[in-house]
N, C-alpha and C positions, 0 to 999 in steps of 0.2 A: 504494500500500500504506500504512496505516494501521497503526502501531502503538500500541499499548495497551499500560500499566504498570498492574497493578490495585493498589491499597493494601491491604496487612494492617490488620486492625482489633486492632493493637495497640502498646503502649507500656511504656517504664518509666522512670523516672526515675535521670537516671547519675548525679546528685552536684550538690555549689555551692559556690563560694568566694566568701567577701567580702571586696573589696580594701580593708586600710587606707591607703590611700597619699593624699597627699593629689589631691585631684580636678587635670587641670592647668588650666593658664592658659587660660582663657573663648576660644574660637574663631569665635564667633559670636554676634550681638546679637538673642538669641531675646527679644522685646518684651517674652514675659511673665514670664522670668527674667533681668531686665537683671544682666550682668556673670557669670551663673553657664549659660554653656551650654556644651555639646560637638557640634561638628561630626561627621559620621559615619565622618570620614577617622580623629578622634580616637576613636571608637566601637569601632572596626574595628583598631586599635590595640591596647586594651585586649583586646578579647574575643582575639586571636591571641599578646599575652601571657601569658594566664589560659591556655588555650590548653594551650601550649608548657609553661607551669610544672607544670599539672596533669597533663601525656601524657594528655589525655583524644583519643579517635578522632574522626577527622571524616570529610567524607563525605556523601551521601545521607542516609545513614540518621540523623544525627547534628542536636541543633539544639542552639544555645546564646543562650541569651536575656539579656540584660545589664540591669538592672534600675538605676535612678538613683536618688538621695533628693530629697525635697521640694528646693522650690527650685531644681532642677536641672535646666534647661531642654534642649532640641536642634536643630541644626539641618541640612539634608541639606549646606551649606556653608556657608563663612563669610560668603556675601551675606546672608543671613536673609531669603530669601524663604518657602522652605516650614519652619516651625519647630513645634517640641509645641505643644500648646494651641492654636493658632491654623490650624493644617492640619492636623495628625492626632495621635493619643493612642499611636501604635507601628507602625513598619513592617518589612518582613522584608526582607532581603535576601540574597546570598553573596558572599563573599570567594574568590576561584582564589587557589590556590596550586599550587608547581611539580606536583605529584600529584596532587591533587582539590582540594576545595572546601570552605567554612568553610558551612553554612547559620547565617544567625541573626535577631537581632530585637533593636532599640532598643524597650526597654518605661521609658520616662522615667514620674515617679509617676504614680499614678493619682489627678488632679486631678478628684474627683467635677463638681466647679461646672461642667466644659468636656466632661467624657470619663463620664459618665451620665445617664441619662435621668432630672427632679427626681419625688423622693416616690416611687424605687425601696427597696425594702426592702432589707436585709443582714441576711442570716441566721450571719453571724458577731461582730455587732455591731461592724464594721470597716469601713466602706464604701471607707475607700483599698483595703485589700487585696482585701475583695469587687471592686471592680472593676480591681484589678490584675490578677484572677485571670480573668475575661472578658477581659479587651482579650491576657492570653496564649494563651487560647483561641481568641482571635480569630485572632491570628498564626501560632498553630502548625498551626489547620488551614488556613491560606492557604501557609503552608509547604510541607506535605504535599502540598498537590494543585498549588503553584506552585514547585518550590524554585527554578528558576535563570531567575522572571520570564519565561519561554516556555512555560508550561503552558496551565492553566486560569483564562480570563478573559473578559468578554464581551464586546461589539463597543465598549462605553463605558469600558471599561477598570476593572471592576468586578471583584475577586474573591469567591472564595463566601463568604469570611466579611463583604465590602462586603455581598453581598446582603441579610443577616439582623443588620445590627449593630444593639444593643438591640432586638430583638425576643425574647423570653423564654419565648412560650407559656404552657403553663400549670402554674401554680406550684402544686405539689401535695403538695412535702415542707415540714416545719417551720409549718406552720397557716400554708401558702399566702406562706412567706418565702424560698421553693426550688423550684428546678425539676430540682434532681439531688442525687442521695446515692452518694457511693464510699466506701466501707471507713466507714457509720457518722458520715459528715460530708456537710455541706450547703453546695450554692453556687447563688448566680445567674452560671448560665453563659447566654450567649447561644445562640442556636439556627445550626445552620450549614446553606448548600445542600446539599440531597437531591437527584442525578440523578435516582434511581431514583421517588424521591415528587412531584421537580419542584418543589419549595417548600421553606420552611426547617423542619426538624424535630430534637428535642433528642437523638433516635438513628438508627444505621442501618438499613437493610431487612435 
């Protein structure tokens, strides 16, 4: 027997805090942020502090994405073998706790040079944030269709938002500097896997 969860094709956004505390003490010797990085143990910390302070819900349905400043590298340990910039631009994971589950996402800046494709347009004339706003896209729908890393994946250990990253289709809002428009606003979002179309496409069936 096979079961099947299908997804809602919907969302909303629950809120954001920004910590002023100071960052802590460097965990890991991420190459391309020598002396300023965070482990995921320290990661994973924070987001259950923020967490806790805010009585925001967790859970399935629930994701919380932690966002870094420039300079601010990461690493999944304190070895610094797989670190930002150098092995990947954000990844999801969850946290168990005693009840359920934390889902989230290490989103460290978005370093255009390493983590977009060169002589991509930005249709907000921001390209950190332009592709901040892809690489959470990227995450959240690998979220969605992976939360607790036993979902959906391929035999190479690729998720659907691996399959389509920087791939953008065709840009058709803002004279060709956009490939989507919500509420009146324009982004370069990446395209994600379509079961249903079998390839990567910028909406659902």
């Amino acid at each position: 027997m096979v079961q099947r969860d299908y997804i809602h094709n919907t969302g909303k956004f629950g809120g954001a805090f920004v910590d002023t505390s100071p960052y802590p003490a460097s965990g890991c010797p991420d190459p391309a942020t020598p002396g300023n990085c965070l482990t995921d143990a320290q990661i994973r910390k924070e987001i259950k502090k923020v967490v806790a302070l805010m009585g925001w819900p967790v859970g399935l349905h629930n994701m919380f994405l932690l966002f870094t400043s420039s300079g601010e590298g990461s690493c999944i340990d304190s070895s610094g073998t797989i670190c930002s910039y150098t092995f990947y631009c954000g990844y999801h994971g969850f946290i168990p706790t005693s009840t359920s589950v934390i889902i989230y996402s290490n989103e460290p800046y978005a370093e255009t040079s390493v983590c977009q494709l060169p002589f991509e347009p930005s249709p907000n004339s921001d390209p950190a944030a332009d592709d901040a706003t892809t690489i959470a896209s990227h995450e959240i729908s690998e979220a969605i269709t992976d939360p607790l890393l036993n979902a959906w994946f391929t035999q190479f250990g690729n998720e659907n938002g691996d399959l389509c990253a920087y791939n953008y289709g065709t840009l058709t809002w803002d004279s060709a500097q956009a490939n989507q428009q919500w509420n009146g606003n324009n982004y370069l979002l990446q395209q994600e896997f379509d079961n249903h179309a079998g390839g990567c496409a910028q909406v659902g069936p």
